[in-house]
N, C-alpha and C positions, 0 to 999 in steps of 0.2 A: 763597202761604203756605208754609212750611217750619216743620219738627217737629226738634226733637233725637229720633233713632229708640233707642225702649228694646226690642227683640227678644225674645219668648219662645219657647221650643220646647213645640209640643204633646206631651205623654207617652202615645202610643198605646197602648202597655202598660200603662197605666190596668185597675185592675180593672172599670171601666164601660167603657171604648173598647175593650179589646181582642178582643172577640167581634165588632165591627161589622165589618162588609164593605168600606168605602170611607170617604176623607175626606169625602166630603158629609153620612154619615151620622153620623161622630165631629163635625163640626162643629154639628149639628144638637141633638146629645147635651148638646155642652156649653153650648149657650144654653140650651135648655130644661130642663135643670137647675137653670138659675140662678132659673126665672119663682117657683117656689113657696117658695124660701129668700129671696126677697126681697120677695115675696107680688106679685108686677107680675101684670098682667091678660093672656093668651095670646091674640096676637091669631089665632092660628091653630094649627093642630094641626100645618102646618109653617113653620118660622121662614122668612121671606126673605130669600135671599142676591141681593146686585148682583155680578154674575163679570163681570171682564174679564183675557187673556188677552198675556201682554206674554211676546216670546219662550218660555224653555218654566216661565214661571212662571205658575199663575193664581193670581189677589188675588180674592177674596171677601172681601163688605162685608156687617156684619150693622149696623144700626141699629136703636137704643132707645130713645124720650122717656120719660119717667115723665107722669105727669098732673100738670098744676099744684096745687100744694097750696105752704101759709102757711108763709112760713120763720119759724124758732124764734125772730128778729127780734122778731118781733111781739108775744111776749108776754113778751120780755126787756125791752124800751123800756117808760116811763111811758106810757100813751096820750095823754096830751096831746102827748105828743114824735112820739107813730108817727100820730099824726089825718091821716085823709085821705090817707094812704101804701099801697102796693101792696107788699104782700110777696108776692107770690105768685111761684114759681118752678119751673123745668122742668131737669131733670137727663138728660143725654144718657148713652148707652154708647154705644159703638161699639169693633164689634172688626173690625180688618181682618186677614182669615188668609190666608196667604202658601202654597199648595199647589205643591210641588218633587217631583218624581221618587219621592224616598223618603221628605221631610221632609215637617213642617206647621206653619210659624210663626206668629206673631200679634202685630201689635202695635195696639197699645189704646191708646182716648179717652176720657175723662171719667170714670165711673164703673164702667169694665167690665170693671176689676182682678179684683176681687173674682169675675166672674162665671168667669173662667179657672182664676184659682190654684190648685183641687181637680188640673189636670189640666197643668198646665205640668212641663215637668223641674225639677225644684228646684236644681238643680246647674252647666243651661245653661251661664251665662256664664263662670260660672268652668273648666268643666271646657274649654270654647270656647277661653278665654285659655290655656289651659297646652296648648296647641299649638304657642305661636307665644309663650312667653315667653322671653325673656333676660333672665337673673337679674344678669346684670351691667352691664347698660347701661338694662332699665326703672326707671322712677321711681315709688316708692309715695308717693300724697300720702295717703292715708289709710285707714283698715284696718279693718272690722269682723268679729270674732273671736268663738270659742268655745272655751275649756279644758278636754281631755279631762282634763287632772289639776290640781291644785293649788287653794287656794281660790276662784280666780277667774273665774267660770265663762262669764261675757263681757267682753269690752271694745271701746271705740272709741277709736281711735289716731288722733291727726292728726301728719304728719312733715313736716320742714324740706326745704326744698327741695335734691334731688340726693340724697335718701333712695334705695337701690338696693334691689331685691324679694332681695337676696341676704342681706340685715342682718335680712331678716324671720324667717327660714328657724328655724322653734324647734320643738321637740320638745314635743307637747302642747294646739299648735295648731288650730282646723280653722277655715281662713278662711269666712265668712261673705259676705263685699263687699269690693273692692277697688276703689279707686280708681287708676286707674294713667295714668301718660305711656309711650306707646310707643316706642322709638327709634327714632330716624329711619330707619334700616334695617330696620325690622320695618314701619311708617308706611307708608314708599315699597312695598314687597314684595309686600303683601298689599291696602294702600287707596288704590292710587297716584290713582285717578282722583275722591276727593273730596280732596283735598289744596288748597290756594291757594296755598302759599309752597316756595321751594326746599328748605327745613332742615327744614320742616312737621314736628313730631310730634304724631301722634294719640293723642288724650286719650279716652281709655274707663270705664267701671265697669262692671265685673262679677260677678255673684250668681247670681240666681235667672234674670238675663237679660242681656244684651248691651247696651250702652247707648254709644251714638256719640254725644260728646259733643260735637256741633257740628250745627248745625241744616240740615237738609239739603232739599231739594225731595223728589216723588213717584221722581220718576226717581233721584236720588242712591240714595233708600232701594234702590231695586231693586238699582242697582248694589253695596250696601252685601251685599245679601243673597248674589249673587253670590260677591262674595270670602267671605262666611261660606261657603258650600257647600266653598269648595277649600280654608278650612280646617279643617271636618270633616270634610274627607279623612284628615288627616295624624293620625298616632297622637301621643297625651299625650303629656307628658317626664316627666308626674307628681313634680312641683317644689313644687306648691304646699302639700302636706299629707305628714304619713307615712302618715296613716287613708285610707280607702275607707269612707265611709258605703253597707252596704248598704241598698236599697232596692227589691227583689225580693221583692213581697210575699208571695211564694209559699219564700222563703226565710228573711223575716220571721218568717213563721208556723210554719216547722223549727225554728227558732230558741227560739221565746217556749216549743214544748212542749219543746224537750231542757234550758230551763231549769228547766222547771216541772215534769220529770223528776229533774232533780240536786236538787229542794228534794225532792222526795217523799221519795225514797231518803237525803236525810240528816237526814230530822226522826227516826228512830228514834237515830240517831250523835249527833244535836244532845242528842239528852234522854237521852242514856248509856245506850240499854237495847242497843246494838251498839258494836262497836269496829273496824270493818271499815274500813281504811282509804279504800278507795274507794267511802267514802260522804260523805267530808270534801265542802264546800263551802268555798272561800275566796270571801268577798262583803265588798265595803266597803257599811257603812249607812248613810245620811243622807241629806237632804234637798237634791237638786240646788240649787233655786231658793231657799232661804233657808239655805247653812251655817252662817253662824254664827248667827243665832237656832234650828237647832235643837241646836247646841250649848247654847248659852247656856239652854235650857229645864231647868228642873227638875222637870218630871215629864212625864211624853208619856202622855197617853190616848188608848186603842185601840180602835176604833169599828166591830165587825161588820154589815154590809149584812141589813138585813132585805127584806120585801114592799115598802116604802112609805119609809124611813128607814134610819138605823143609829143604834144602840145600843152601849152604852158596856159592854164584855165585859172592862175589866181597865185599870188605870194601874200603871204602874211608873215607879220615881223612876231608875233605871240604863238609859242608852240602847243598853248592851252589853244588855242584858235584853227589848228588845225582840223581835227575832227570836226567841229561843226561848218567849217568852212566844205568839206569836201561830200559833207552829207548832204547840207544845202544844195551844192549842184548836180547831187545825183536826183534830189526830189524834183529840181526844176529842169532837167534835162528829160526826165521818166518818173514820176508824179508817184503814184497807186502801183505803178510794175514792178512788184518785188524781184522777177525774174532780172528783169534790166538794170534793175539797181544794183542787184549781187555781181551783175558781168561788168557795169562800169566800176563798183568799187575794186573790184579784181585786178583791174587793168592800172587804176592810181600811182602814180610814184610820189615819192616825197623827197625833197630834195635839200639838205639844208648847207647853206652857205655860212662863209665868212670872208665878208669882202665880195671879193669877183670869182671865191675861187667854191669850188663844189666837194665838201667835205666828211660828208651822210647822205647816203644816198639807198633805198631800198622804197620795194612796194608797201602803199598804204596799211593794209591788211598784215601786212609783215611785224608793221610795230605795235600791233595788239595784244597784249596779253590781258588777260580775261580768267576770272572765275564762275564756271556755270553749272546748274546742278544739274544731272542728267542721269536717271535713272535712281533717284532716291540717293545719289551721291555725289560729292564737292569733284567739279573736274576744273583742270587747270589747263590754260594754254598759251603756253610761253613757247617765245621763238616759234611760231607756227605749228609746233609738237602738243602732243593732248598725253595728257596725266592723271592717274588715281592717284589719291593719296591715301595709302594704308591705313585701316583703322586706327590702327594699335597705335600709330602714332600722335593720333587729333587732341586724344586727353593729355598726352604729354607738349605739346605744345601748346595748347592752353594754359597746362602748369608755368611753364617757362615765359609764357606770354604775361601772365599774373604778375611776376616774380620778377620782371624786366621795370615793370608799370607799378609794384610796389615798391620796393628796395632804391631804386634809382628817381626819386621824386626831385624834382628842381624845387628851391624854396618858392611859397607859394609868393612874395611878392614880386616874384622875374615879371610879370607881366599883371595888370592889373584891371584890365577892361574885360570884360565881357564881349558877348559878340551875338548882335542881333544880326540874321539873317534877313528878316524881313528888310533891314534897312540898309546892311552892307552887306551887297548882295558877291562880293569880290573877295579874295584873301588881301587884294592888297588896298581896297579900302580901308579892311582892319586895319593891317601895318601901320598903314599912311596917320592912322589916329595920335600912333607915339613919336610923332615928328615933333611935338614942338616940346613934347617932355625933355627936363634934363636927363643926364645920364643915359638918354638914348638915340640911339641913330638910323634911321629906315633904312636900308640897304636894299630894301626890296624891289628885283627887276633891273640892278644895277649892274648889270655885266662889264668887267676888267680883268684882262689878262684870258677872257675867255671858262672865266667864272661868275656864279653869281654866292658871296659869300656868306651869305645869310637873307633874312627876310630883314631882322631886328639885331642891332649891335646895344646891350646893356651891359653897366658898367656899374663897379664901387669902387671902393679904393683899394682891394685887395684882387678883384674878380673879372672875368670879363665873359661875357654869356655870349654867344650866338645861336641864333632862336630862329628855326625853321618852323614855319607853320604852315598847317593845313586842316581844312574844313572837313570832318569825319574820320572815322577810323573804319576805312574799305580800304579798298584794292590799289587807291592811291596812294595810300602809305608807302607803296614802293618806288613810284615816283620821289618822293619826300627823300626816302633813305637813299636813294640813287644819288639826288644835291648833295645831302648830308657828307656821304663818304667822298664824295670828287672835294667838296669845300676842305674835308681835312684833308688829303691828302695834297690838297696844292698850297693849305696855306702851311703844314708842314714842311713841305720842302722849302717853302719861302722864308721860314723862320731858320730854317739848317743851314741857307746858303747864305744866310743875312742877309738878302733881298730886299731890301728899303724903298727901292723901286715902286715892287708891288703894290706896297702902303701907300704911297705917293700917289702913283696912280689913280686907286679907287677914292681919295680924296681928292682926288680935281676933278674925277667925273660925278662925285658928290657936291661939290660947292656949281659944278655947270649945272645940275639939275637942281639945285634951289634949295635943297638937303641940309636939314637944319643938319650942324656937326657943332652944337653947345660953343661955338665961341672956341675951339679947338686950335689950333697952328697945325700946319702939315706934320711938323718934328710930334706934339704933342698926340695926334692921332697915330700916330706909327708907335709909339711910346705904349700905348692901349692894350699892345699886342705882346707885352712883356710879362703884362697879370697874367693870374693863372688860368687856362682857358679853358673853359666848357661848353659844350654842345648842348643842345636842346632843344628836343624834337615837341613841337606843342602842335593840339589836336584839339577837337572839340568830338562831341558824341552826336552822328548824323542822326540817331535815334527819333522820334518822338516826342519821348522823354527824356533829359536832360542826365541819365543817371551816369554812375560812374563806372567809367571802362572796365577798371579792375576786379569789380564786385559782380558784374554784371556778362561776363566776357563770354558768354553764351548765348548771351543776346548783337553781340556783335559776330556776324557768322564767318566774317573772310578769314579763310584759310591763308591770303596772300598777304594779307595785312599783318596775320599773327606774325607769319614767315620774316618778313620785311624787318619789323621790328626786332626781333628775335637774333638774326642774323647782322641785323647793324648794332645792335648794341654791342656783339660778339667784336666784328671787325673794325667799327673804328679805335679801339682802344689800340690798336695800335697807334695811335696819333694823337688822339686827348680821350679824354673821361666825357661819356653823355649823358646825361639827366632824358624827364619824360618830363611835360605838362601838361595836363587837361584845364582848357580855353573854356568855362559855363558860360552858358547860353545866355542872353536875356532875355 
């Protein structure tokens, strides 16, 4: 028999393994862990291991049957169809663990994924491959992905063949799985002794684990594990990401309270009873796992954690209103008790609707993503996960940041007011200014179809702009870019399917709301949509001093803002072309 060997690494530093004394007794830990999550019967109070001893590796064999019981067969089928048939079936685990010097591998049969994954490295295979990668000569056949910015918050990529892992290489990224062809010089190097052919490249996937994709004997495997040791010798080249997902639970937990620190200290700044500046929080809010329905919701209801349940403590129709709505009632429930604050906002749900019906839904805390510095360095926390970002990478993002904010300027008369803060204290006060100008139309806060399509609709006779804006260049920038990309990408399909509807629409809930539209016809405002169309993301500098983004981009510190921008300038161009504009102050 021969296996394709999928490899995992045990994570000793586990907050369960890492007190134990020895591999026998982490190995012990992690079966019997599994007996009561999975409800199987103990046939002992110690698991048995089968050990045998092959040079300086020893393999330990744990085997599992389940008891026979009736596959879901049986009461799927007609009984006249299943008469007189055996459903009955036995499901195996088995986990064979590989004990090395310093390591402890595993790799697993049948059902005995599940009994590991609590305690496996998450990171393995991948962190494995970027030892030994060449970005010029490997082959990516296919890709699974995570986006620290921009709407898109996963994907799976399949690539043409002679795809290079150098074409991958994107700002915003955190690979997931990789499928890779090795080169032949990397093949020969490192796996020379499972190879069959002269040219041989070895085909792998790597994730959560190492995966030799070619089927191998008991002995190949060893010798597989082998060349893994001497390449977790050799230090990263850290190619494959700009982020470092921390995973240091003990640094986790530094982390979750110096965040839950910067909320304390600025719910008195949020509710205006301080003006200290160093109680500011820059936080993007939304909902990782459904952005655009929690845009799209028209009202979010907010659900306090009781004994038993939660309870519905407040809806708001403004999703800018949400955080302060829910920091409000953590002050007024427990005042000065940080402690109490940090467990009620723990408990929060957010809930956002459309209609009657409930279409985003996750805890408070959940929709936080945040930039905080910790320990002399920029840490990120999206989706509840915390992140380095590689040095090596900051200058080059900066470059790119420069180079988005130079090259891509929208002419400077798209917009023509200034923006005194002191006196429009709102983004859509600004807006609201270019309402009775011709050539323009407030769109702002206008949600149709379950968009909102811009802030500002400006027009000429060749051009048609839509102008998202937002007060600073922080961490909300990626709120920004998040509208940005959903407004193209629905009013692209609307224009592919000739949807005239759509147009329709958001001008009759423009003339219900009072929305100057110049003297327009329903036909002539659809017509609008026919110029040539541009995007354009307009900012102002939260600064001090009023200076300019581009010249100055050292003085604007977020990492998440650079990110944001960077990566939507990248992606909407699948759908129109986007300019930049900076909004000066008055």
């Amino acid at each position: 028999m021969t296996i394709y060997p999928n490899i995992y690494r045990i994570d000793k530093n586990h907050r369960d393994l890492k007190q134990l004394r020895n591999n026998e007794a982490v190995m012990k830990r992690i079966i019997k862990s599994s007996y009561k999550k999975n409800e199987w019967k103990e046939n002992s109070d110690a698991p048995l291991l089968n050990s045998y001893q092959k040079d300086n590796f020893i393999y330990h064999l744990y085997l599992y049957n389940t008891d026979e019981k009736t596959s879901e067969w049986a009461s799927f089928l007609p009984s006249s169809l299943a008469k007189d048939s055996r459903f009955l079936q036995k499901k195996l685990s088995l986990i064979l663990f590989v004990e090395t010097e310093f390591e402890l591998f595993a790799v697993v049969g049948g059902n005995a994924f599940r009994m590991i994954i609590p305690f496996i490295d998450q990171s393995f295979g991948l962190n494995t491959y970027d030892r030994i990668i060449e970005i010029n000569e490997d082959e990516l056949s296919s890709m699974r992905s995570r986006g620290i910015t921009g709407q898109r918050m996963a994907a799976n990529e399949q690539y043409r063949e002679d795809y290079r892992i150098i074409n991958y290489m994107k700002f915003g990224k955190v690979p997931q799985e990789l499928h890779v062809k090795l080169s032949e010089s990397t093949s020969k190097l490192y796996f020379p002794l499972i190879l069959d052919k002269e040219n041989e490249r070895l085909q792998i996937a790597v994730g959560r684990s190492f995966k030799i994709r070619k089927s191998v004997t008991f002995n190949y495997l060893h010798q597989v594990l082998e060349d893994l040791l001497i390449v977790l010798s050799m230090p990263q080249k850290e190619y494959l990401s700009s982020y470092i997902e921390i995973s240091d639970e003990d640094s986790i937990q530094k982390l979750q309270d110096v965040l839950h620190e910067k909320i304390y200290n600025n719910i008195r700044y949020a509710l205006g009873e301080t003006y200290d500046p160093r109680d500011r929080f820059e936080f993007d809010f939304c909902n990782p796992n459904n952005i655009e329905k929690f845009y799209e919701a028209e009202k979010y209801v907010l659900k306090e954690k009781t004994e038993d349940s939660h309870r519905v403590f407040s809806t708001v129709f403004d999703r800018s209103e949400i955080y302060r709505t829910v920091i409000r009632r953590a002050y007024e429930l427990h005042g000065n008790n940080a402690f109490q604050i940090k467990v009620f906002l723990n408990g929060v749900r957010v809930l956002g609707y459309l209609g009657s019906k409930s279409i985003s839904s996750s805890t408070f805390m959940y929709h936080i993503s945040a930039e905080l510095n910790y320990e002399n360095k920029p840490v990120f926390l999206i989706d509840t996960k915390w992140y380095h970002l590689k040095e090596v990478f900051i200058s080059d993002l900066k470059t790119q940041t420069e180079r988005v904010l130079c090259i891509y300027k929208a002419p400077k008369t798209v917009l023509k007011l200034p923006w005194d803060k002191n006196l429009l204290k709102r983004e859509g006060d600004y807006n609201l200014q270019y309402d009775p100008f011709p050539d323009y139309i407030v769109i702002d806060s206008i949600i149709s179809d379950g968009v909102e399509l811009c802030d500002i609709l400006h027009y000429d006779d060749n051009n048609l702009y839509l102008i998202h804006v937002k007060y600073g260049f922080d961490s909300k920038i990626r709120e920004l870019t998040n509208q940005v990309l959903i407004s193209a990408r629905r009013l692209s399909e609307a224009l592919g399917a000739g949807n005239i509807s759509f147009f329709d629409r958001l001008y009759d809930i423009l003339k219900k709301k009072n929305r100057n539209v110049n003297g327009l016809t329903k036909e002539e405002f659809a017509a609008l949509f026919s110029k040539n169309i541009t995007y354009i993301l307009a900012v102002t500098s939260h600064l001090k001093d009023d200076c300019v983004i581009e010249e100055n981009i050292d003085k604007f510190e977020s990492n998440i803002a650079r990110f944001s921008l960077v990566t939507c300038s990248s992606d909407i161009r699948n759908y129109f072309e986007m300019l930049t504009y900076q909004i000066h102050r008055a």
